[in-house]
C-alpha positions as protocol buffer text, in pm:
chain_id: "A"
residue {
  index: 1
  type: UNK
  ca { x: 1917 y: 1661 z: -6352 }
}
residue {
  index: 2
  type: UNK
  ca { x: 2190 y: 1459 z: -6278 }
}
residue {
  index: 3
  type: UNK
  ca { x: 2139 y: 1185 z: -5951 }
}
residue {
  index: 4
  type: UNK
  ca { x: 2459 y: 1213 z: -5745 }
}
residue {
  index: 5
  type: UNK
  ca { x: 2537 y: 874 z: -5620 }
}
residue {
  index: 6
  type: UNK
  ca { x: 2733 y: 799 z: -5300 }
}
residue {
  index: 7
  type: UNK
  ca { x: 3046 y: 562 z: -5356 }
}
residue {
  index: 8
  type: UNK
  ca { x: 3068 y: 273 z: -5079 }
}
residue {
  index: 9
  type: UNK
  ca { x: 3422 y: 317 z: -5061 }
}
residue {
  index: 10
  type: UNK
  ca { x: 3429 y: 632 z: -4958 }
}
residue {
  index: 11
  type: UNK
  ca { x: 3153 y: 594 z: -4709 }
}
residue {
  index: 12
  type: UNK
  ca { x: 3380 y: 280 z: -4563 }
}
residue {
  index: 13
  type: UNK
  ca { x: 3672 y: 536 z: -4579 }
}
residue {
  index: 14
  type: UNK
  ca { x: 3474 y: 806 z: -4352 }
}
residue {
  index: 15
  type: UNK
  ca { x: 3402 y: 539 z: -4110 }
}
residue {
  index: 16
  type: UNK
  ca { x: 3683 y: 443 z: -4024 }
}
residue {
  index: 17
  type: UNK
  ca { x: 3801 y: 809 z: -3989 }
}
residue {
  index: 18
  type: UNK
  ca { x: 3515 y: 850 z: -3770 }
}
residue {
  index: 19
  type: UNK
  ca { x: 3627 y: 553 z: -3553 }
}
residue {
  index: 20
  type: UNK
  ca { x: 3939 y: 664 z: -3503 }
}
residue {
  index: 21
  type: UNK
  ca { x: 3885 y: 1073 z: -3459 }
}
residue {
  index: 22
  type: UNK
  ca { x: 4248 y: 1066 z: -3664 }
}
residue {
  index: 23
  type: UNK
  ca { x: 4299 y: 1072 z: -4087 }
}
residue {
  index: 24
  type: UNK
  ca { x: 4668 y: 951 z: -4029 }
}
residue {
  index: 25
  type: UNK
  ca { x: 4550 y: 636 z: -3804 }
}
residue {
  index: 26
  type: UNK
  ca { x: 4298 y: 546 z: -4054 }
}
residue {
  index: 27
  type: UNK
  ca { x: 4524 y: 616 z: -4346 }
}
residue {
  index: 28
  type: UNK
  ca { x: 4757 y: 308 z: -4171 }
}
residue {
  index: 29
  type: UNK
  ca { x: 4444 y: 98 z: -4112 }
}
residue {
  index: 30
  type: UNK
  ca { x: 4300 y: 181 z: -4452 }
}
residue {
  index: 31
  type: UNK
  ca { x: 4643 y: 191 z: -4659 }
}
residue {
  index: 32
  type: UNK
  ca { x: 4592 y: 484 z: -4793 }
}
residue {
  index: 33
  type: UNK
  ca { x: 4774 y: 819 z: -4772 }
}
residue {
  index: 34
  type: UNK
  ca { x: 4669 y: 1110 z: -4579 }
}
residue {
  index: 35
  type: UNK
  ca { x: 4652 y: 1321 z: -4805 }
}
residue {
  index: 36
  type: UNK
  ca { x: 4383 y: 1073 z: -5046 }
}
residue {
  index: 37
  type: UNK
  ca { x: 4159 y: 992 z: -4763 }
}
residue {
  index: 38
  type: UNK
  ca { x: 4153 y: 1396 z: -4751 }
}
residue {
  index: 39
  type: UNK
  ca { x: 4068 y: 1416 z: -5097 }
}
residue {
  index: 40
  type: UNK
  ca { x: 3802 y: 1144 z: -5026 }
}
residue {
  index: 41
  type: UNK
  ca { x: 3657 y: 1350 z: -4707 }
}
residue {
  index: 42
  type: UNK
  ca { x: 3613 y: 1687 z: -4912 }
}
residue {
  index: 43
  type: UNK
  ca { x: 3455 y: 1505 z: -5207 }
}
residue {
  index: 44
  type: UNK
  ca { x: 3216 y: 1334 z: -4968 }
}
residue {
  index: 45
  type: UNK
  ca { x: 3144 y: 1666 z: -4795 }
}
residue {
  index: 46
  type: UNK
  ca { x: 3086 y: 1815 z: -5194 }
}
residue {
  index: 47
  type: UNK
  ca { x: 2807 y: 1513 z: -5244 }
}
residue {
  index: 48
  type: UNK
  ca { x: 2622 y: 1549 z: -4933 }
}
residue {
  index: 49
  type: UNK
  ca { x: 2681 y: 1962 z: -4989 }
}
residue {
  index: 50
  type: UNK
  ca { x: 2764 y: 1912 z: -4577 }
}
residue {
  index: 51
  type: UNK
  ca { x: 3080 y: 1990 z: -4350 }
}
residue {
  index: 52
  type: UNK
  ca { x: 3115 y: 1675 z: -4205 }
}
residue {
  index: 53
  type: UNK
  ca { x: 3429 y: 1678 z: -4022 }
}
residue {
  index: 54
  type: UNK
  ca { x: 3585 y: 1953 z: -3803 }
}
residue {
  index: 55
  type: UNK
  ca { x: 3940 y: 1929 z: -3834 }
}
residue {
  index: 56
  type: UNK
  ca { x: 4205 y: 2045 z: -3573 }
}
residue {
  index: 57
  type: UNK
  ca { x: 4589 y: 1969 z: -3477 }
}
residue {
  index: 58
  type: UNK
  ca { x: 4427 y: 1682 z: -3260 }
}
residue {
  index: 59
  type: UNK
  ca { x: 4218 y: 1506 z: -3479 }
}
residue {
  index: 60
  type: UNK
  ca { x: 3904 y: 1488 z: -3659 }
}
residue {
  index: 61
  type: UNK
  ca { x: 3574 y: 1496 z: -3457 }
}
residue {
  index: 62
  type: UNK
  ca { x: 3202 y: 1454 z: -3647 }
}
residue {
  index: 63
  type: UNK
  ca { x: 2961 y: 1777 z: -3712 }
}
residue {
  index: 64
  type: UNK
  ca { x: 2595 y: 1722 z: -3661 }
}
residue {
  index: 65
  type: UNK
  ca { x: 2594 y: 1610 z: -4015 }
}
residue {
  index: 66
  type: UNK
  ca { x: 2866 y: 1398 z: -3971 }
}
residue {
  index: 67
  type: UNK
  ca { x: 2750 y: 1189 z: -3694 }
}
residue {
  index: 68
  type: UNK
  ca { x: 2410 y: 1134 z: -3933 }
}
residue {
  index: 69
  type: UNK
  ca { x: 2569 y: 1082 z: -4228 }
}
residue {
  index: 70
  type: UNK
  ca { x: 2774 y: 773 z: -3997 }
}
residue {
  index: 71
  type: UNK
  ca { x: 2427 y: 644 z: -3893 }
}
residue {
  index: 72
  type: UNK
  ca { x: 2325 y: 603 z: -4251 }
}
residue {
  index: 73
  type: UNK
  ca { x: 2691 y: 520 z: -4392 }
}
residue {
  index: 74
  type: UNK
  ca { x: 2710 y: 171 z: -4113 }
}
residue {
  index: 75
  type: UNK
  ca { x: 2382 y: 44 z: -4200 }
}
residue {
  index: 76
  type: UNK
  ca { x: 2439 y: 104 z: -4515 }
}
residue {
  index: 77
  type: UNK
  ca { x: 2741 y: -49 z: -4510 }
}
residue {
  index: 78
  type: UNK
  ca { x: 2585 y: -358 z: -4313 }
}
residue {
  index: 79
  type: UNK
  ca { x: 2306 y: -431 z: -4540 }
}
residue {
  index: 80
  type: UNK
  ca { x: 2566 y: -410 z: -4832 }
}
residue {
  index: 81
  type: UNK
  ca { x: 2782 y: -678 z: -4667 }
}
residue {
  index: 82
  type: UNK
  ca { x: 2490 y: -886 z: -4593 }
}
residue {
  index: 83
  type: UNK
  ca { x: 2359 y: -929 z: -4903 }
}
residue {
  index: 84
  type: UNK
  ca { x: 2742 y: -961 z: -5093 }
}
residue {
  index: 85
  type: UNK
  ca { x: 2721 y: -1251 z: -4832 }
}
residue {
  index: 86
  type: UNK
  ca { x: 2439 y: -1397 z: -4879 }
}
residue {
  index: 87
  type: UNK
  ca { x: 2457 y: -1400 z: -5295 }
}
residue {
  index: 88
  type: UNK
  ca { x: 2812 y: -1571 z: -5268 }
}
residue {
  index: 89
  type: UNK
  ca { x: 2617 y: -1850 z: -5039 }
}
residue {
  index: 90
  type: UNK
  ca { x: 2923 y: -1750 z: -4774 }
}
residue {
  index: 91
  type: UNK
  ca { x: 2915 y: -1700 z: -4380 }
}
residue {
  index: 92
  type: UNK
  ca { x: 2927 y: -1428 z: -4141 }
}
residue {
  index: 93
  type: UNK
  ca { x: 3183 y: -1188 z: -4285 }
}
residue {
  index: 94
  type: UNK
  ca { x: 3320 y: -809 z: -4161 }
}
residue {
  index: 95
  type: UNK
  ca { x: 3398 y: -650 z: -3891 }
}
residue {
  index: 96
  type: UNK
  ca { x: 3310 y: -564 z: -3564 }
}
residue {
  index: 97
  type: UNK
  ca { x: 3497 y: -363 z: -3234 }
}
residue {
  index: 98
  type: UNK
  ca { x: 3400 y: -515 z: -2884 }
}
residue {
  index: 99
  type: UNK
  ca { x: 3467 y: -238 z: -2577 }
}
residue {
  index: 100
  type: UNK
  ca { x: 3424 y: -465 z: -2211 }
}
residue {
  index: 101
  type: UNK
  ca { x: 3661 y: -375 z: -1890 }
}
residue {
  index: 102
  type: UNK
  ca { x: 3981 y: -533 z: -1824 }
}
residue {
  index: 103
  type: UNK
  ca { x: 3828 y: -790 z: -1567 }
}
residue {
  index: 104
  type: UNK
  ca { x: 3562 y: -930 z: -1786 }
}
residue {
  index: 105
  type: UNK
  ca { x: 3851 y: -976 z: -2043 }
}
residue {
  index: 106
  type: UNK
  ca { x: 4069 y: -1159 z: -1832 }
}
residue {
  index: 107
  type: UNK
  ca { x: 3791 y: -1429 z: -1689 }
}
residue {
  index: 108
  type: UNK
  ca { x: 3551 y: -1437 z: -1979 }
}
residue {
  index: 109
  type: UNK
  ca { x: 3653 y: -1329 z: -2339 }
}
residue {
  index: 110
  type: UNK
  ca { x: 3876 y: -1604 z: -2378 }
}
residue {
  index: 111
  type: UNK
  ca { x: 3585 y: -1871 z: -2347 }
}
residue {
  index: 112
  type: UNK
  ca { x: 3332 y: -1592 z: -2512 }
}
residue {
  index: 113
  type: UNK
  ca { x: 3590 y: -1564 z: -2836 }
}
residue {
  index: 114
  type: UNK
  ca { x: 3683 y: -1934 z: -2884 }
}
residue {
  index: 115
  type: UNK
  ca { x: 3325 y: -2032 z: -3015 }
}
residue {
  index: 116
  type: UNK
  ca { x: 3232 y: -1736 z: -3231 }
}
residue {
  index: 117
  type: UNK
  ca { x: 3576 y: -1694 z: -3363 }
}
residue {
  index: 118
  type: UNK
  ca { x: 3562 y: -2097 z: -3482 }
}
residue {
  index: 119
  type: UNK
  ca { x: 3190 y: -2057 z: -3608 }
}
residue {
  index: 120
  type: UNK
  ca { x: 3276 y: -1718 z: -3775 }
}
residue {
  index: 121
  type: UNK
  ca { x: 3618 y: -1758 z: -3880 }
}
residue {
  index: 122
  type: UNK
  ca { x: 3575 y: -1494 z: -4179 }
}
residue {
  index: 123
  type: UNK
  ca { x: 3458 y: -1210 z: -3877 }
}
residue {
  index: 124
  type: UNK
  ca { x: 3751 y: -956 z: -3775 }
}
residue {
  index: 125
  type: UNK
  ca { x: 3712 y: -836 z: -3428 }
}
residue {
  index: 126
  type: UNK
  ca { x: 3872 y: -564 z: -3266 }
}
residue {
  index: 127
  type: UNK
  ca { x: 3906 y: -543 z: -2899 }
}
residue {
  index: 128
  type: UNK
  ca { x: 3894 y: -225 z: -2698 }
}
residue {
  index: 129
  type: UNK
  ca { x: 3953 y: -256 z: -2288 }
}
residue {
  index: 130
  type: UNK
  ca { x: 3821 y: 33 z: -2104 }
}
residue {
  index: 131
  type: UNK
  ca { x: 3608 y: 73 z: -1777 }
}
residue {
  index: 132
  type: UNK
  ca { x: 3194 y: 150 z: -1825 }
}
residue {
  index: 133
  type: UNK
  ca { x: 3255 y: 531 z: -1796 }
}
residue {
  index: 134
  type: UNK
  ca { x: 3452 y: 525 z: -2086 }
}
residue {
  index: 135
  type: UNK
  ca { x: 3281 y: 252 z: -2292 }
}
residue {
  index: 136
  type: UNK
  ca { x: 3000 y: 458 z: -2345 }
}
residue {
  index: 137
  type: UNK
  ca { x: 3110 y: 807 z: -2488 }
}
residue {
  index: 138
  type: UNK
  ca { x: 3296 y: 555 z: -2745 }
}
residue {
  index: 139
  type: UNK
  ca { x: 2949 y: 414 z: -2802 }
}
residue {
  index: 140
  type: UNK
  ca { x: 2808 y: 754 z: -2862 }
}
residue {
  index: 141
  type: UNK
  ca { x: 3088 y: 814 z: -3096 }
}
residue {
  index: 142
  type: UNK
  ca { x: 3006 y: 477 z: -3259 }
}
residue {
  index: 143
  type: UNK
  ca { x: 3378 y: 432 z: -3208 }
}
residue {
  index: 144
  type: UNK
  ca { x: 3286 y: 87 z: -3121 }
}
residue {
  index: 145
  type: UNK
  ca { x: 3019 y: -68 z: -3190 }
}
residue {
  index: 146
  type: UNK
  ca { x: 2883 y: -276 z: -2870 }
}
residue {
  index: 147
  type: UNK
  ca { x: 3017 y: -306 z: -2545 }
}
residue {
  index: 148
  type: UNK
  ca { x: 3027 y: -541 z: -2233 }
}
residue {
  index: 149
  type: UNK
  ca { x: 2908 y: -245 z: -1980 }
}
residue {
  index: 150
  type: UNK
  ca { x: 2863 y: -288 z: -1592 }
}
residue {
  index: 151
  type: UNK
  ca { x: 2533 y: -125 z: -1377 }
}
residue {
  index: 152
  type: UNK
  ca { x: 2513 y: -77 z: -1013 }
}
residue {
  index: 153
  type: UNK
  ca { x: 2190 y: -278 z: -1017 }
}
residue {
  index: 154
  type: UNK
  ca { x: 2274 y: -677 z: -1036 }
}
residue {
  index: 155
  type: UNK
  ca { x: 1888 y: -747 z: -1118 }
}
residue {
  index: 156
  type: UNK
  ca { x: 1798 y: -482 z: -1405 }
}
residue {
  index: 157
  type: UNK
  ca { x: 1638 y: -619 z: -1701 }
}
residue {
  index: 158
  type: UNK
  ca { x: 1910 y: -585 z: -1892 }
}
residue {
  index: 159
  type: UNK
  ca { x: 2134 y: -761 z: -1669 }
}
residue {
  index: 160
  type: UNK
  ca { x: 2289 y: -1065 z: -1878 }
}
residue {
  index: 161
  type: UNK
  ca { x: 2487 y: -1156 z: -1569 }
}
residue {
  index: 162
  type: UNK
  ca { x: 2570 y: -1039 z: -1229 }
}
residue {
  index: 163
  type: UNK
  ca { x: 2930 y: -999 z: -1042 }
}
residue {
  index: 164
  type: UNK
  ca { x: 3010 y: -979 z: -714 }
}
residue {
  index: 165
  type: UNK
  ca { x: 3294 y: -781 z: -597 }
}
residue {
  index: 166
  type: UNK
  ca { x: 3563 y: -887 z: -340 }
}
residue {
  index: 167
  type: UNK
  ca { x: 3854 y: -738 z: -133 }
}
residue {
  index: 168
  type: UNK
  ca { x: 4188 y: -923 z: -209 }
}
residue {
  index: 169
  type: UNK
  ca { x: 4516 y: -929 z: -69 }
}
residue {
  index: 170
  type: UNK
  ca { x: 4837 y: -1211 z: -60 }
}
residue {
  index: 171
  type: UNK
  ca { x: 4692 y: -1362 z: 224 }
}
residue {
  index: 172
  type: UNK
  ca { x: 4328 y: -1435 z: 377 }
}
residue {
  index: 173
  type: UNK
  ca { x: 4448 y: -1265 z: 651 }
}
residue {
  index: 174
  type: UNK
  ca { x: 4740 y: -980 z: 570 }
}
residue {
  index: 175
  type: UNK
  ca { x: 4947 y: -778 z: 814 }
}
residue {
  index: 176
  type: UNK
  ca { x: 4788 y: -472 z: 665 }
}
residue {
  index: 177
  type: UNK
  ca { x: 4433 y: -527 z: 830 }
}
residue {
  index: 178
  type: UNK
  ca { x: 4614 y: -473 z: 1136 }
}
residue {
  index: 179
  type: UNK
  ca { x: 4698 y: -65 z: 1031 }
}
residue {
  index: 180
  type: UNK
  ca { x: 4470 y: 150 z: 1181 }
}
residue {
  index: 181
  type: UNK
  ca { x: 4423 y: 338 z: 884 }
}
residue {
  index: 182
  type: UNK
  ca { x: 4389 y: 28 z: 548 }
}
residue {
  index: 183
  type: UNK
  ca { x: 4550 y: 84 z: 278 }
}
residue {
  index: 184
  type: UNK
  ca { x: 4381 y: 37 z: -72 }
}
residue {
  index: 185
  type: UNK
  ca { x: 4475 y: -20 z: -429 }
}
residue {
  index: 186
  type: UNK
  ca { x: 4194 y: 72 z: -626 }
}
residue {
  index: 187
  type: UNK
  ca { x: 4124 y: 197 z: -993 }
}
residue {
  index: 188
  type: UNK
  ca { x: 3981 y: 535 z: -1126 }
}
residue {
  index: 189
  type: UNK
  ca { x: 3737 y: 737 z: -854 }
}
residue {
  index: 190
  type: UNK
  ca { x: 3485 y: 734 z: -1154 }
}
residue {
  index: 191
  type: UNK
  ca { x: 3446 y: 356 z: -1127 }
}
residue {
  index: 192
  type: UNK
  ca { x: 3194 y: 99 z: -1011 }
}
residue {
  index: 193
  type: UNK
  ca { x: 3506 y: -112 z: -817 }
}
residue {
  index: 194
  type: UNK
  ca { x: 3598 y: 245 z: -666 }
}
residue {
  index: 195
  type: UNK
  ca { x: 3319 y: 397 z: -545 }
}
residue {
  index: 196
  type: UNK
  ca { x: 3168 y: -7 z: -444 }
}
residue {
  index: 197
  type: UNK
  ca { x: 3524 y: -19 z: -189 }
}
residue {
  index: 198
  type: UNK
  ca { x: 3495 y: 342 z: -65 }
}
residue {
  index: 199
  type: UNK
  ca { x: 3110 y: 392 z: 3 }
}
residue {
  index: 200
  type: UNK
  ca { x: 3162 y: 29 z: 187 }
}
residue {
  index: 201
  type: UNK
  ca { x: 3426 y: 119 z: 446 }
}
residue {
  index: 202
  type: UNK
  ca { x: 3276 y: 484 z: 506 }
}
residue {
  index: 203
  type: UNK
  ca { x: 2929 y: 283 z: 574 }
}
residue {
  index: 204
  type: UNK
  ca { x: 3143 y: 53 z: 800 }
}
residue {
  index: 205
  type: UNK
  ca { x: 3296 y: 362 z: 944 }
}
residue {
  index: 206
  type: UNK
  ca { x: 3689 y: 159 z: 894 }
}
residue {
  index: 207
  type: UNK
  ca { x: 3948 y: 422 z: 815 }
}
residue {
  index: 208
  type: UNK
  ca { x: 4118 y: 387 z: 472 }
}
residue {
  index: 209
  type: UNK
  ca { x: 4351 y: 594 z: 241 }
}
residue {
  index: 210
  type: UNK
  ca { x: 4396 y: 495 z: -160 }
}
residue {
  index: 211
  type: UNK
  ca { x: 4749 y: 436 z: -72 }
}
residue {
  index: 212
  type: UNK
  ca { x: 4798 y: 286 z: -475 }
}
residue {
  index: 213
  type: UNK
  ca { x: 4624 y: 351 z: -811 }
}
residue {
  index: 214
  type: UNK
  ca { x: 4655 y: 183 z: -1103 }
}
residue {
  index: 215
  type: UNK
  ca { x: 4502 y: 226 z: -1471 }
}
residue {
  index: 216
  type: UNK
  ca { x: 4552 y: -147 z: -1513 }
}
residue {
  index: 217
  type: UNK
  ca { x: 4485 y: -514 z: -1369 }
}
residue {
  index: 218
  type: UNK
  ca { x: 4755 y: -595 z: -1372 }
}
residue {
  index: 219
  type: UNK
  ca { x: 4883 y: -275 z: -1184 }
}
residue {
  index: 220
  type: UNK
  ca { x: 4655 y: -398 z: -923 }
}
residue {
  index: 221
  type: UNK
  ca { x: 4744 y: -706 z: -877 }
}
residue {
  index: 222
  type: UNK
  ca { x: 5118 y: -666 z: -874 }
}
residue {
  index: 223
  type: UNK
  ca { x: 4988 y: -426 z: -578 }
}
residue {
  index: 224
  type: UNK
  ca { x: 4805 y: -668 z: -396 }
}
residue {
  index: 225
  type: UNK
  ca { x: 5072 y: -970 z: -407 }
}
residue {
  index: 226
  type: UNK
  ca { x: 5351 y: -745 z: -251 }
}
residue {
  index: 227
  type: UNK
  ca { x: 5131 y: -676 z: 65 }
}
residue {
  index: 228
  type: UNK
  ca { x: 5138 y: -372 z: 62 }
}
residue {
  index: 229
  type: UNK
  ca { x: 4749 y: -291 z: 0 }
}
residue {
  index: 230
  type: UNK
  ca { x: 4394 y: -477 z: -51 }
}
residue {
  index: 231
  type: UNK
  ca { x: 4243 y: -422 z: -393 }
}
residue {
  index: 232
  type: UNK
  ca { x: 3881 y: -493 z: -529 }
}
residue {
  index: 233
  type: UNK
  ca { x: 3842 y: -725 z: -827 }
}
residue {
  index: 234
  type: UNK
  ca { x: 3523 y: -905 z: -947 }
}
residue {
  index: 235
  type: UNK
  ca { x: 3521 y: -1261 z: -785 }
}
residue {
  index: 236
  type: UNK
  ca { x: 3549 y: -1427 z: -1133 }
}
residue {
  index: 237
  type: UNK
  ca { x: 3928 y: -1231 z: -1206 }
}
residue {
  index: 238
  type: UNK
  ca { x: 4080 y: -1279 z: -879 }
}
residue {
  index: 239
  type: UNK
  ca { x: 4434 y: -1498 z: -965 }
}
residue {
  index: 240
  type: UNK
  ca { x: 4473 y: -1826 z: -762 }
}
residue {
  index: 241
  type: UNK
  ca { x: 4751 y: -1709 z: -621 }
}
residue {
  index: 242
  type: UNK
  ca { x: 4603 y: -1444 z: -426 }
}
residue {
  index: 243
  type: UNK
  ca { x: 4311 y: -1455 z: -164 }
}
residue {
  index: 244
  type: UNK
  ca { x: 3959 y: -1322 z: -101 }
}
residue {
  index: 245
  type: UNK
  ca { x: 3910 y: -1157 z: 239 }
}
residue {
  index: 246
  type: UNK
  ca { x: 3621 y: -1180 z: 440 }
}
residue {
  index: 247
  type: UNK
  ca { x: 3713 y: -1126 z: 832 }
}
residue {
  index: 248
  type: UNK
  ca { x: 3731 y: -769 z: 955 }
}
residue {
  index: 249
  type: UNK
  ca { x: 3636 y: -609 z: 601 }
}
residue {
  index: 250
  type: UNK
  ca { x: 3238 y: -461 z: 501 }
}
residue {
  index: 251
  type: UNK
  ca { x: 3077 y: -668 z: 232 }
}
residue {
  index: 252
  type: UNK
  ca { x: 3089 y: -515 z: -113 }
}
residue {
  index: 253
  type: UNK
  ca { x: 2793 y: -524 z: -352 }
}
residue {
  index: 254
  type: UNK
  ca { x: 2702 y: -722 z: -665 }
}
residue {
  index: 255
  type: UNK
  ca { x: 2706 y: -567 z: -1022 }
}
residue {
  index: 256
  type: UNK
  ca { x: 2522 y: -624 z: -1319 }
}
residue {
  index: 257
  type: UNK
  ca { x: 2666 y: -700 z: -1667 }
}
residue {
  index: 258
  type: UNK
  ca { x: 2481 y: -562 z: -1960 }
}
residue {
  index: 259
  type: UNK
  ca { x: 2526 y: -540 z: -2342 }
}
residue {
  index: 260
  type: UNK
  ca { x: 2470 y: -205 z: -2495 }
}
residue {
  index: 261
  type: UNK
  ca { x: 2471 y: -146 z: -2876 }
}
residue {
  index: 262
  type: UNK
  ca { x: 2579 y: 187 z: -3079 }
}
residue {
  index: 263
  type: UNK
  ca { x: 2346 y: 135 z: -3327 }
}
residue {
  index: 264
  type: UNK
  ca { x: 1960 y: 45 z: -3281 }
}
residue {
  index: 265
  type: UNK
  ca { x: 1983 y: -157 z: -3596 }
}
residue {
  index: 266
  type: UNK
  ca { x: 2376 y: -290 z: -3529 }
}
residue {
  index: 267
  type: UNK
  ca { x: 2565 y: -514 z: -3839 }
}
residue {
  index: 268
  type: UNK
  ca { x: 2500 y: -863 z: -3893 }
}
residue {
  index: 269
  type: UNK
  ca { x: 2852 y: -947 z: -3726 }
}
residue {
  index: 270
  type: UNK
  ca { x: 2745 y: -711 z: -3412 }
}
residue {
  index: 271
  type: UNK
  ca { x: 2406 y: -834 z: -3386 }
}
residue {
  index: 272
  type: UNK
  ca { x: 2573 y: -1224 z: -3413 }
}
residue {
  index: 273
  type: UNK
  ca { x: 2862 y: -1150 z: -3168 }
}
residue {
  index: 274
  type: UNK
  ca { x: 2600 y: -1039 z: -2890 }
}
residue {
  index: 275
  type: UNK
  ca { x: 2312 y: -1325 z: -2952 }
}
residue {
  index: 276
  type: UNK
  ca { x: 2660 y: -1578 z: -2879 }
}
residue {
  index: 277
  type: UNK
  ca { x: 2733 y: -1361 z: -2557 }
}
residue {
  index: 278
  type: UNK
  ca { x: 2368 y: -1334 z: -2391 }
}
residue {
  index: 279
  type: UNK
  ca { x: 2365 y: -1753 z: -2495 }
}
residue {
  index: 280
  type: UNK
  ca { x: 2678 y: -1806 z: -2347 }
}
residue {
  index: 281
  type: UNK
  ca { x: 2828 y: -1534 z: -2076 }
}
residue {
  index: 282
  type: UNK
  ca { x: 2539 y: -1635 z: -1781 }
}
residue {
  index: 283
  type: UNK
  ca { x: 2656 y: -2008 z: -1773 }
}
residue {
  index: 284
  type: UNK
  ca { x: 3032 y: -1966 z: -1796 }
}
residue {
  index: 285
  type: UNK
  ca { x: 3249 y: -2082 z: -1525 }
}
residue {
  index: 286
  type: UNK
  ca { x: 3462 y: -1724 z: -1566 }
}
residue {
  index: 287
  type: UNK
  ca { x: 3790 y: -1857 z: -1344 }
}
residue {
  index: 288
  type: UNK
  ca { x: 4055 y: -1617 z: -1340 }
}
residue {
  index: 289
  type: UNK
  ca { x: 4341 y: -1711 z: -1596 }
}
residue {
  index: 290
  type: UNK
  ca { x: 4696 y: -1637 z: -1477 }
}
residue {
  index: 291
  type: UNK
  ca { x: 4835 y: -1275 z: -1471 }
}
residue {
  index: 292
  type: UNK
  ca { x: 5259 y: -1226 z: -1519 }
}
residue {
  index: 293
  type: UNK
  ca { x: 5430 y: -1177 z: -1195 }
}
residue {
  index: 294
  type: UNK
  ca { x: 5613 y: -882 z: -1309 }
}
residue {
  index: 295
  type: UNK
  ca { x: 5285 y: -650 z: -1288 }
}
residue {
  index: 296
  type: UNK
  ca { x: 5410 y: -430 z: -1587 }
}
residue {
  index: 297
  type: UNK
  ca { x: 5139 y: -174 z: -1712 }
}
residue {
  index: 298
  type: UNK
  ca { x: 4884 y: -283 z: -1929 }
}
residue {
  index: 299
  type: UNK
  ca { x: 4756 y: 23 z: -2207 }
}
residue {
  index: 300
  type: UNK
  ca { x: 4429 y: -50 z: -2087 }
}
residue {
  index: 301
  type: UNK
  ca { x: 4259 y: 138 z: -1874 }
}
residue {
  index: 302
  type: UNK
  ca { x: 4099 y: -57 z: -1560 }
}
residue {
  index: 303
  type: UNK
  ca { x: 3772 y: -23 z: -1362 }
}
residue {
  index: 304
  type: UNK
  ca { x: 3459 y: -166 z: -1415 }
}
């Protein structure tokens, strides 16, 4: 009887495809053509004798035996890496895709990055900036493979930090808290910053109408310096140009920050990446770093 064997490459090659639900985007990461990494897919799907991909004019998306032939193929994959690693007596290599919300990337990624990047120099990272509610189906996908994630509960045991949440405006005091009915800018209805400004003012019983939404900081902030609306940001991204308001306005809640995993066993990079973040995230300083004037769209999606 002859023992099949499975050929790393290919499992590398899958994925990626399985990252990026598209054969054409991971034929540009991978440099490959389609039509090979096709070839690849079907003779990976004649080893394992299992469909593992169903294919439509949108995409790729993983069967049932897909998504646990991707469980196997990453730590696989890992524990290959890991050992090439340690026999050459090298450091930290691969790769590994961070998912966090806009505002944690804006006051704390730069400091977060700086440190790992210069102790793991040979580590590719790959940055995706979404809010929570989309973070996670991309976990489940094992799209990415950890994520900074926020929770309504500031004290869970998870918690690696907590975030408090703050109206802001162009002035301490703007013309617009004079309206009878306030004007808001706020994100997606599905997020923490969302529901956290609404559920306040209805408590409060203060009118309000989402006058603006934006998919993007800086959306929100190009909002909030015109004066034509008050937005909600975490404390820690608010710009020093613009101001926290207190008088006249509810008090909003505190949020937890959590890291969540895809994997239970993640890579060595993953696993390293998120030991440096619960060390350093809770004592960082997290000030806001300037945002462009001109408020142009950012492809991120915002909310926490």
């Amino acid at each position: 009887m002859v023992m099949r064997t499975l050929d790393l490459a290919l499992l590398r090659n899958f994925a990626v495809i399985a990252r990026t639900g598209s054969i054409s985007v991971a034929s540009l990461q991978i440099g490959r053509t389609q039509s090979a990494l096709s070839m690849q897919m079907q003779r990976l799907e004649a080893l394992t004798g299992q469909a593992l991909l169903h294919r439509s004019g949108s995409g790729v998306r993983l069967t049932t035996a897909g998504d646990k032939l991707l469980a196997h193929a990453e730590s696989l994959l890992a524990r290959h890496d890991e050992i090439l690693a340690d026999m050459r007596g090298t450091g930290l290599k691969g790769s590994v895709s961070l998912g966090c919300p806009e505002d944690y990337s804006i006051a704390f990624l730069p400091d977060l990055l700086r440190e790992f990047c210069a102790l793991h120099p040979d580590v590719e990272l790959r940055m995706v900036c979404a809010p929570t509610s989309e973070l996670r189906p991309l976990l489940h996908r094992r799209q990415i493979e950890m994520a900074l994630v926020s929770l309504p509960d500031p004290a869970g045991a998870e918690v690696i930090r907590s975030e408090n949440f703050a109206w802001v405006a162009n002035a301490a005091e703007p013309e617009v808290l004079d309206q009878a009915v306030l004007p808001l800018a706020l994100s997606a209805p599905m997020t923490l910053d969302y529901r956290a400004a609404c559920d306040a003012m209805e408590a409060a019983g203060r009118r309000y109408r989402v006058a603006f939404a934006s998919n993007s900081l800086a959306g929100l902030i190009a909002i909030a310096r015109s004066g034509h609306a008050i937005s909600v940001l975490t404390r820690t991204a608010v710009p020093p140009d613009l101001h926290i308001v207190s008088a006249g306005l509810p008090v909003l809640p505190a949020i937890g920050i959590a890291l969540e995993f895809a994997e239970l066993r993640p890579s060595s990079a993953a696993r390293a990446l998120g030991d440096h973040i619960a060390a350093v995230l809770p004592s960082l300083a997290g000030e806001a770093r300037p945002i462009s004037r001109s408020g142009s769209a950012s492809p991120a999606s915002r909310g926490l």
